[in-house]
PyMOL Python script that loads the backbone (N, CA, C, O; Angstrom):
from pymol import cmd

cmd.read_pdbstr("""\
ATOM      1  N   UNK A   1      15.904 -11.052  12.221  1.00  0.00           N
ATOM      2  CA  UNK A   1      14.494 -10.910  11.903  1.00  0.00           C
ATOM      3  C   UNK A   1      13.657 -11.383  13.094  1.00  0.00           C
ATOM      4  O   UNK A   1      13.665 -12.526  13.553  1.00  0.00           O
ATOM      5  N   UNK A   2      12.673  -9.968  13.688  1.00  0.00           N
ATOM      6  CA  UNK A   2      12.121 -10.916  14.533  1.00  0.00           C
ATOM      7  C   UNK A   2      10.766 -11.674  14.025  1.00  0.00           C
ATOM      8  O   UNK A   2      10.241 -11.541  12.920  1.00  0.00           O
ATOM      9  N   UNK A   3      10.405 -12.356  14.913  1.00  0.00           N
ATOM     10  CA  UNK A   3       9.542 -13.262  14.346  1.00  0.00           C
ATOM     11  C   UNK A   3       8.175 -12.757  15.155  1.00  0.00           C
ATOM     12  O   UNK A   3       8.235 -12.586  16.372  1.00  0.00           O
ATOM     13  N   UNK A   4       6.806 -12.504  14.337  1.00  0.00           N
ATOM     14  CA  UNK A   4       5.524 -12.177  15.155  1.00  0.00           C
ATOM     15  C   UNK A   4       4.548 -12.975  15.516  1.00  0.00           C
ATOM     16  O   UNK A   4       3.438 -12.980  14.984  1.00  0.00           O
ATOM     17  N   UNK A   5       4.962 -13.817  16.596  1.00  0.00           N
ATOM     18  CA  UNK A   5       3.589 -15.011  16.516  1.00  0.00           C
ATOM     19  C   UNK A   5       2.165 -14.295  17.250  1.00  0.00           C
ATOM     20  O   UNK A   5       2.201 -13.274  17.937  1.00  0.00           O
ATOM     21  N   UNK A   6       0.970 -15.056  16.940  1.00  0.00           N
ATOM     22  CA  UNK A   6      -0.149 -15.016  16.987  1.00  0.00           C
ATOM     23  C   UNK A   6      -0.712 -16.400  17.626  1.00  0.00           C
ATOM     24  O   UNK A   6      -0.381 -17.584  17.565  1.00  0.00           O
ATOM     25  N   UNK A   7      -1.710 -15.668  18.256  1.00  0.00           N
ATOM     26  CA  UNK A   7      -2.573 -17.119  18.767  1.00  0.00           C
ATOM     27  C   UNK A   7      -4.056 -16.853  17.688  1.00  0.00           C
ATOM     28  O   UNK A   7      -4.288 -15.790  17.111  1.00  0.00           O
ATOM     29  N   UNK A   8      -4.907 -18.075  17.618  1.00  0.00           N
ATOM     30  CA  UNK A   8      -6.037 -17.868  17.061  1.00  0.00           C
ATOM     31  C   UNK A   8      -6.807 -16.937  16.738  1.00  0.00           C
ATOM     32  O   UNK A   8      -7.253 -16.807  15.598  1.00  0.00           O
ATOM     33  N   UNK A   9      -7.235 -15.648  18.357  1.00  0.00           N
ATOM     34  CA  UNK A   9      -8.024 -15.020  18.233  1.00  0.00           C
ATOM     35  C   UNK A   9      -7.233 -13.699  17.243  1.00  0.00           C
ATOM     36  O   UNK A   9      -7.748 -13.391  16.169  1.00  0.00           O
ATOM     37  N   UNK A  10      -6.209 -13.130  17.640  1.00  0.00           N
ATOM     38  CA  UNK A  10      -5.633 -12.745  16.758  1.00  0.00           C
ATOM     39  C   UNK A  10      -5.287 -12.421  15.720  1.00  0.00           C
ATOM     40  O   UNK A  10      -5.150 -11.265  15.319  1.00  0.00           O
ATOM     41  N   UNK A  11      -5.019 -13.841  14.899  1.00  0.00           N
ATOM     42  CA  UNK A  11      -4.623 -13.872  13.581  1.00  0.00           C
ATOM     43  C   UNK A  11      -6.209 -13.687  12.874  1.00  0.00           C
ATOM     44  O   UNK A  11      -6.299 -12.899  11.932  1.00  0.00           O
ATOM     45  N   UNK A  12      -7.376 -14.379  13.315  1.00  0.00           N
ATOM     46  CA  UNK A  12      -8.527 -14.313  12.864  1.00  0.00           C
ATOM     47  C   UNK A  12      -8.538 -12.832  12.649  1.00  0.00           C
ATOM     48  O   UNK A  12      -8.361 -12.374  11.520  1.00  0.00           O
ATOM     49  N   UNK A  13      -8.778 -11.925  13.883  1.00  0.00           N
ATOM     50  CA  UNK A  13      -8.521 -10.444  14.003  1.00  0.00           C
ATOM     51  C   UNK A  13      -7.934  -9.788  12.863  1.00  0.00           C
ATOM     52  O   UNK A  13      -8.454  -9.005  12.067  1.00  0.00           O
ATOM     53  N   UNK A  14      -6.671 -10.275  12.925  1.00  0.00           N
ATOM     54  CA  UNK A  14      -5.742  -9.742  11.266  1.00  0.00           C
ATOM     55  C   UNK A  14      -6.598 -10.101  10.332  1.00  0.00           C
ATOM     56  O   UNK A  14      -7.144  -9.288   9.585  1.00  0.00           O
ATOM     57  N   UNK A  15      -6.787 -11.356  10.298  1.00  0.00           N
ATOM     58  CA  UNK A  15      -7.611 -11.827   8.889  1.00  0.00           C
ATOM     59  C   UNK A  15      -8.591 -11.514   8.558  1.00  0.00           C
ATOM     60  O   UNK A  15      -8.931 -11.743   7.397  1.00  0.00           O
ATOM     61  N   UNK A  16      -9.483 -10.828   9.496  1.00  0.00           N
ATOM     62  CA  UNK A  16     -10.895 -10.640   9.812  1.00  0.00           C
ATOM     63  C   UNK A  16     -11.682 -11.505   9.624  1.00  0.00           C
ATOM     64  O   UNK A  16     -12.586 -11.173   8.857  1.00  0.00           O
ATOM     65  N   UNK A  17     -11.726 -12.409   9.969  1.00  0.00           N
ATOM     66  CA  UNK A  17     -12.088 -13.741   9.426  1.00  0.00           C
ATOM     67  C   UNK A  17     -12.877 -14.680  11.020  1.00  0.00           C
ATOM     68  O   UNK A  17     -12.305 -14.758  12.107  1.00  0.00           O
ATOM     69  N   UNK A  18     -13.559 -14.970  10.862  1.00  0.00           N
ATOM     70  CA  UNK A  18     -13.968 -16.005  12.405  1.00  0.00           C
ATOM     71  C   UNK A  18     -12.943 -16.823  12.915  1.00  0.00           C
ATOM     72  O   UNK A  18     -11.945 -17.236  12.324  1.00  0.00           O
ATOM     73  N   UNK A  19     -13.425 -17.077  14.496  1.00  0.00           N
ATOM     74  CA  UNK A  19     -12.042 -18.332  14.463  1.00  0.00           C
ATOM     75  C   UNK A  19     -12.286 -19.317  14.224  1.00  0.00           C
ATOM     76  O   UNK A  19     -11.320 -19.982  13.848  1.00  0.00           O
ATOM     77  N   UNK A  20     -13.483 -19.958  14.268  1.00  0.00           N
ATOM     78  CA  UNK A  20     -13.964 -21.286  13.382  1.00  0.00           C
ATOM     79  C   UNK A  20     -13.574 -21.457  11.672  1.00  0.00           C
ATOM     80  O   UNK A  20     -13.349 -22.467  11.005  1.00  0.00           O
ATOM     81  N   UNK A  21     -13.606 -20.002  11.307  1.00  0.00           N
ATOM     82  CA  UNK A  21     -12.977 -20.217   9.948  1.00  0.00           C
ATOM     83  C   UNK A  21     -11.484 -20.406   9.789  1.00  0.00           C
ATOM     84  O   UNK A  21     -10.904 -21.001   8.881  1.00  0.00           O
ATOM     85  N   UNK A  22     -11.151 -20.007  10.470  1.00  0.00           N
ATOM     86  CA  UNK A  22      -9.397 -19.941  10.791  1.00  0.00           C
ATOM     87  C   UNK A  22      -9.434 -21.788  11.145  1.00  0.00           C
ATOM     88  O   UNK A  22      -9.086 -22.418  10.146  1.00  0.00           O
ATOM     89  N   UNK A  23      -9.690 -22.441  12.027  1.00  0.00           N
ATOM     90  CA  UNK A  23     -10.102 -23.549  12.460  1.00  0.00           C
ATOM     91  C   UNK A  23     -10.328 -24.677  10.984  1.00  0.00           C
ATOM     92  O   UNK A  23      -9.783 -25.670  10.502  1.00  0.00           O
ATOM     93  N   UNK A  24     -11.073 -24.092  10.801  1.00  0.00           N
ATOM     94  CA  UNK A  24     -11.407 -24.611   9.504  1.00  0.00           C
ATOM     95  C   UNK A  24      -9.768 -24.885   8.520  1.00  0.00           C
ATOM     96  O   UNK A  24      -9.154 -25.906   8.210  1.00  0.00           O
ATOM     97  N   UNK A  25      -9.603 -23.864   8.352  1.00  0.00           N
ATOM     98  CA  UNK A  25      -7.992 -23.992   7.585  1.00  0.00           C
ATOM     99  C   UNK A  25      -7.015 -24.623   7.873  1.00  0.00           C
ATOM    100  O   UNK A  25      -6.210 -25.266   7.199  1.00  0.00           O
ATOM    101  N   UNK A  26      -7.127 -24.381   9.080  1.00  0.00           N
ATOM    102  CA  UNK A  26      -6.080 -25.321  10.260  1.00  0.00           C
ATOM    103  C   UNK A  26      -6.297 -26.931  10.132  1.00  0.00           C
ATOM    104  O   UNK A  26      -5.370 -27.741  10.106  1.00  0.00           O
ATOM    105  N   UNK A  27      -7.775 -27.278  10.051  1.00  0.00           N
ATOM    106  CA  UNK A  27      -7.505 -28.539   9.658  1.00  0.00           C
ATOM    107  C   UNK A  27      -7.494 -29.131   8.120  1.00  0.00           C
ATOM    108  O   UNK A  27      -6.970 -30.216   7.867  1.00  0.00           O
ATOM    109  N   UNK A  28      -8.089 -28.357   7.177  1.00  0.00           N
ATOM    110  CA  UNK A  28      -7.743 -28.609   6.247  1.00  0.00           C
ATOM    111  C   UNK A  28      -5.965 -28.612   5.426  1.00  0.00           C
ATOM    112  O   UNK A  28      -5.592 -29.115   4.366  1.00  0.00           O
ATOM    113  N   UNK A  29      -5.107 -27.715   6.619  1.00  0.00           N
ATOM    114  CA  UNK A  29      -3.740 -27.942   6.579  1.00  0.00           C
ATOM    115  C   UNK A  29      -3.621 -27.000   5.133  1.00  0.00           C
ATOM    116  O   UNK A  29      -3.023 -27.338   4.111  1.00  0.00           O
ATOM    117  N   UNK A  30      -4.506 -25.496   5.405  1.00  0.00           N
ATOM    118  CA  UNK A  30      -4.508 -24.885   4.226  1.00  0.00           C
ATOM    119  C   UNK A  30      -3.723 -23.566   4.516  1.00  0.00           C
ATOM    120  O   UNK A  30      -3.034 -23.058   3.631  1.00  0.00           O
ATOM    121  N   UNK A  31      -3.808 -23.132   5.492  1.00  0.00           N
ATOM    122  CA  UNK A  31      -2.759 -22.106   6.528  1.00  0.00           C
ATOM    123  C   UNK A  31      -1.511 -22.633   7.329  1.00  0.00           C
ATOM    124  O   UNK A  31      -1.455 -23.737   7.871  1.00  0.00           O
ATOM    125  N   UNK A  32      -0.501 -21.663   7.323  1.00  0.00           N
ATOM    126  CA  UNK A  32       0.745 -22.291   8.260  1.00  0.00           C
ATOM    127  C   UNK A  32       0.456 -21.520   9.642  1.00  0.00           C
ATOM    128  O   UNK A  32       0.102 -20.432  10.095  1.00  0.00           O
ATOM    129  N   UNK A  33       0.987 -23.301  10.137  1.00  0.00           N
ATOM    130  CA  UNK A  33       0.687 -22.485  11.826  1.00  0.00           C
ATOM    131  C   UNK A  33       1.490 -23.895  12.449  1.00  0.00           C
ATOM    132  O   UNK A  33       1.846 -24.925  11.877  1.00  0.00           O
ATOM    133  N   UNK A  34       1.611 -23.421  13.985  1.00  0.00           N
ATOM    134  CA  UNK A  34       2.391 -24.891  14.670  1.00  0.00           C
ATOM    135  C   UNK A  34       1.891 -25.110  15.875  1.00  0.00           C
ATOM    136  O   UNK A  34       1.197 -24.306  16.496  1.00  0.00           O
ATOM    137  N   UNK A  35       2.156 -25.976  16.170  1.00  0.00           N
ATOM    138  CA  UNK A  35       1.257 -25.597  17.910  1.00  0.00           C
ATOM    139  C   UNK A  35       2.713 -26.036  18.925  1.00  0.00           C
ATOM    140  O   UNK A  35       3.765 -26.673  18.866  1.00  0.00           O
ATOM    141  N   UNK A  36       1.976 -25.271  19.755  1.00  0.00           N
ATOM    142  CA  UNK A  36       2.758 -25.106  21.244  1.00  0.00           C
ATOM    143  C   UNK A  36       2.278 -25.753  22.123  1.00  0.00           C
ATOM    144  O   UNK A  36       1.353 -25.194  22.712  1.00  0.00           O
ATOM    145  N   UNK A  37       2.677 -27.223  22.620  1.00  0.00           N
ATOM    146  CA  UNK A  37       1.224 -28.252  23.428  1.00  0.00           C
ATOM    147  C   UNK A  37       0.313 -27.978  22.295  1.00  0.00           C
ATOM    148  O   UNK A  37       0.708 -27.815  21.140  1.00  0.00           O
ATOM    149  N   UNK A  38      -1.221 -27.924  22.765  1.00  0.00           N
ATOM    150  CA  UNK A  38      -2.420 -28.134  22.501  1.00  0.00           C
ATOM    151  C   UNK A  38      -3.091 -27.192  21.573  1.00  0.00           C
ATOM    152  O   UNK A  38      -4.114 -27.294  20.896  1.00  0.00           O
ATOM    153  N   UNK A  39      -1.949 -25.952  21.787  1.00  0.00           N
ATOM    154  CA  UNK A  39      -2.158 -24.720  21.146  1.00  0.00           C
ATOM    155  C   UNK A  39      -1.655 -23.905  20.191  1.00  0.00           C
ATOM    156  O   UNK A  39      -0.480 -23.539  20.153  1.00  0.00           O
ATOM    157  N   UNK A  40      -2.793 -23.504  19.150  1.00  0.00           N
ATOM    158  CA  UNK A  40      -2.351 -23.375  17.878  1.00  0.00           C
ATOM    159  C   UNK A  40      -1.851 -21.928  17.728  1.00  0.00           C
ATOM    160  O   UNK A  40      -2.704 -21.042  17.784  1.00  0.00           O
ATOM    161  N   UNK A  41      -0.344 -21.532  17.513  1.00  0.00           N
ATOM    162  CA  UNK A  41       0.318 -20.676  16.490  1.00  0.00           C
ATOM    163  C   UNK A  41      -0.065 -19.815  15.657  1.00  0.00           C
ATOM    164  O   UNK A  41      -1.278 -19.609  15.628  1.00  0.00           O
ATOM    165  N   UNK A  42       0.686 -19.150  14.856  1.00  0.00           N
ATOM    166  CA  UNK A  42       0.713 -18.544  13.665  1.00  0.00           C
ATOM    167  C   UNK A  42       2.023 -17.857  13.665  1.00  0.00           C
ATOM    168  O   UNK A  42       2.276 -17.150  14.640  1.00  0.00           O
ATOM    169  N   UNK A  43       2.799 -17.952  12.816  1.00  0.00           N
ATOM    170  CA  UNK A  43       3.503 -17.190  12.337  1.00  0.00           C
ATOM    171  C   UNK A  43       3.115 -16.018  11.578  1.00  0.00           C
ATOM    172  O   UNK A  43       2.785 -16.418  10.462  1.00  0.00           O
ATOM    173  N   UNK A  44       2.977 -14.530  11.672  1.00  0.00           N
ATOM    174  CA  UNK A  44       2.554 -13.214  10.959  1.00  0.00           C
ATOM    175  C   UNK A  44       3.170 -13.172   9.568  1.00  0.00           C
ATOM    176  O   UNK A  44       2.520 -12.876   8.565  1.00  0.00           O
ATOM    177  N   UNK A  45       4.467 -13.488   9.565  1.00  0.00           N
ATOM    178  CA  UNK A  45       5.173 -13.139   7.879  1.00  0.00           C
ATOM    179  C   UNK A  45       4.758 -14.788   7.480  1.00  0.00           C
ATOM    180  O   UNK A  45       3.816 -14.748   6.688  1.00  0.00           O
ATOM    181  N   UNK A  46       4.935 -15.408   7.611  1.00  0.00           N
ATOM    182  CA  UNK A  46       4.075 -16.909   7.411  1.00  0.00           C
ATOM    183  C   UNK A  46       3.005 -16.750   6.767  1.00  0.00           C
ATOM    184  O   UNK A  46       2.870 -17.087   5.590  1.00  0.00           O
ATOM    185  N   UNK A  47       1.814 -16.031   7.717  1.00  0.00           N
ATOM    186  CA  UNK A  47       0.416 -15.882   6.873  1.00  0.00           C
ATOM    187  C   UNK A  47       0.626 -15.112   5.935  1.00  0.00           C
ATOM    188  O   UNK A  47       0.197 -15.522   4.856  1.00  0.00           O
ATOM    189  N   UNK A  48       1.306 -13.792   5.926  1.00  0.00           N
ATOM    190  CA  UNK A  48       1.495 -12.951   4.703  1.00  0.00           C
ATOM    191  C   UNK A  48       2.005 -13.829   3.807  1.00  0.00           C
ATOM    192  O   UNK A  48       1.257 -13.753   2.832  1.00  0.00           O
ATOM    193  N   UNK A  49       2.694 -14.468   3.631  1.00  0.00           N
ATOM    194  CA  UNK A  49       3.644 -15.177   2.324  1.00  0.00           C
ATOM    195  C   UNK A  49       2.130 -16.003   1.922  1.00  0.00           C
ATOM    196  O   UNK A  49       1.469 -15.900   0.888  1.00  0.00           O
ATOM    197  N   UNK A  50       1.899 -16.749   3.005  1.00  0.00           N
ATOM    198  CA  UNK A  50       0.781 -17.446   2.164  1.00  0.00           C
ATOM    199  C   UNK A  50      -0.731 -16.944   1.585  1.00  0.00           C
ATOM    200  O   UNK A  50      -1.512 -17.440   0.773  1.00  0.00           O
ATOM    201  N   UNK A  51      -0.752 -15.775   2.366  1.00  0.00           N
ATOM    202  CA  UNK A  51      -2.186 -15.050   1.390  1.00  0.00           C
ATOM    203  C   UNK A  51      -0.975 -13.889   0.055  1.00  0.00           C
ATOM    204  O   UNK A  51      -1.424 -12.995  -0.663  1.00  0.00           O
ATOM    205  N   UNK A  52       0.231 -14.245   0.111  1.00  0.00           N
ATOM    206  CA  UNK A  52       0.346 -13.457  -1.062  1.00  0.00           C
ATOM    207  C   UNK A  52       0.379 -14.250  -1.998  1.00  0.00           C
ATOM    208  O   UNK A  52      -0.045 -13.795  -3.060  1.00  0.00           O
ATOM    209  N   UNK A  53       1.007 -16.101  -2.006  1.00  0.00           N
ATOM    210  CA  UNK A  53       0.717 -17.054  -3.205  1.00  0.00           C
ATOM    211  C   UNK A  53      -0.471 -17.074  -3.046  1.00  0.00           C
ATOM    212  O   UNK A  53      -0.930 -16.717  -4.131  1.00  0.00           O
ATOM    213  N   UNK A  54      -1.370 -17.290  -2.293  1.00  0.00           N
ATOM    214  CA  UNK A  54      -3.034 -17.421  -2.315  1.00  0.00           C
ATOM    215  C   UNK A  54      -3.804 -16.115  -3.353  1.00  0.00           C
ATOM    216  O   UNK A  54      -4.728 -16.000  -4.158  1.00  0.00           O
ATOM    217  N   UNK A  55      -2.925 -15.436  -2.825  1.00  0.00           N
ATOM    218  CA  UNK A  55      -3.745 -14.129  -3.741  1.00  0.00           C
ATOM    219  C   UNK A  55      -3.482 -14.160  -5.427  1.00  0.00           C
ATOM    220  O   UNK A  55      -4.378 -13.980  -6.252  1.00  0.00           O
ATOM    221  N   UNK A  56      -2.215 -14.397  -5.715  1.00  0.00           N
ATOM    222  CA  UNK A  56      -1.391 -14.113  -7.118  1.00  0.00           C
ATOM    223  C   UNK A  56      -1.645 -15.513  -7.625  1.00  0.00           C
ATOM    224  O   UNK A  56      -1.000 -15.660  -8.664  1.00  0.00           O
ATOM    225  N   UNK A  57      -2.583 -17.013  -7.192  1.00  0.00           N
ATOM    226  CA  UNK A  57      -2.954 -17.915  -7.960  1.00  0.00           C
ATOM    227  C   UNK A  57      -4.275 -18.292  -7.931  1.00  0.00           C
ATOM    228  O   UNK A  57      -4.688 -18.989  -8.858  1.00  0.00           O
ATOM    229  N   UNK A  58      -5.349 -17.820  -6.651  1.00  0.00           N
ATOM    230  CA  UNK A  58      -6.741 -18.093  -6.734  1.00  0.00           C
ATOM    231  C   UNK A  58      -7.418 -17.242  -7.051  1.00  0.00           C
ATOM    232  O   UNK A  58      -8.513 -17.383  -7.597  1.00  0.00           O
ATOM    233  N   UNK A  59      -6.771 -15.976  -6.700  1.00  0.00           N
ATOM    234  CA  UNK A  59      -7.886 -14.668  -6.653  1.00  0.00           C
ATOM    235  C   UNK A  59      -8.276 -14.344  -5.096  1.00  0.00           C
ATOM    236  O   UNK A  59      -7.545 -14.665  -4.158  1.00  0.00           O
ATOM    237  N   UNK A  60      -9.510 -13.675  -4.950  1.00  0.00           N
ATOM    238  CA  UNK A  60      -9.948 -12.886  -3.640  1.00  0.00           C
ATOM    239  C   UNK A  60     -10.448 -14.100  -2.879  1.00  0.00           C
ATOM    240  O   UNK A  60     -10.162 -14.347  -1.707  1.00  0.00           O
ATOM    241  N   UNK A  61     -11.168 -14.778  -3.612  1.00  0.00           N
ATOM    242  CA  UNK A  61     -11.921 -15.683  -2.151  1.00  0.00           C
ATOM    243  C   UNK A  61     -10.747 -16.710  -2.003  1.00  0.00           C
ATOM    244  O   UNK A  61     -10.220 -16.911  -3.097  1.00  0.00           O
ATOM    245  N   UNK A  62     -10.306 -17.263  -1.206  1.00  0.00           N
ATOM    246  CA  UNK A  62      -9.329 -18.122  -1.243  1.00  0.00           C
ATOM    247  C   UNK A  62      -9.875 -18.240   0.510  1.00  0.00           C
ATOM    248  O   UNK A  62      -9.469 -19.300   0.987  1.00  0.00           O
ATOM    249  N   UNK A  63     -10.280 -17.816   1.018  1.00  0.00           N
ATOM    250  CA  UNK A  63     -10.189 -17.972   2.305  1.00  0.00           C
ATOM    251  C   UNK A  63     -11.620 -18.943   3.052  1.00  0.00           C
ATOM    252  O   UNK A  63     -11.845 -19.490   4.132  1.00  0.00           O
ATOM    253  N   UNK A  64     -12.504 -18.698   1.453  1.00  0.00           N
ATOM    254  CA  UNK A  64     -13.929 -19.704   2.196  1.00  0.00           C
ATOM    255  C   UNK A  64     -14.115 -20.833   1.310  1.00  0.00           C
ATOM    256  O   UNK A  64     -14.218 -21.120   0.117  1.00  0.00           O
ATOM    257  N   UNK A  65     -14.105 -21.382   2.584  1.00  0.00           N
ATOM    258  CA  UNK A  65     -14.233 -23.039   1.848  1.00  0.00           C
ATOM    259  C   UNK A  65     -15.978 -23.499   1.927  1.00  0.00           C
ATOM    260  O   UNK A  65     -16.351 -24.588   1.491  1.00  0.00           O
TER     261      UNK A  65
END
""", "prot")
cmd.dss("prot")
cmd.show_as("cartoon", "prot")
cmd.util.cbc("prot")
cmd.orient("prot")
């Protein structure tokens, strides 16, 4: 399996989402991600798994805090 990492601007991109909001998640430790040094990750099937429990227990907004 390969694995699809993402940097910030990116995954925001996928998410459509800002990167301050992405940021936001990141420190609330509400998204999976890892950092490399200083710099923050994402795993692609990672975020999918977690907006699919996010989806099938909060509903649609799950993403604004």
């Amino acid at each position: 399996m390969v694995k699809e990492i993402c940097d910030i601007k990116k995954i925001s991109e996928y998410l459509n989402v800002s990167e301050s909001q992405i940021r936001k998640l990141v420190r609330a430790k509400m998204i999976p991600f890892f950092r490399i040094g200083n710099r923050l990750k994402f795993d692609v099937n990672e975020v999918n798994k977690w907006i699919e429990n996010k989806t099938q227990s909060e509903g649609k907004n799950f993403l604004f805090l």
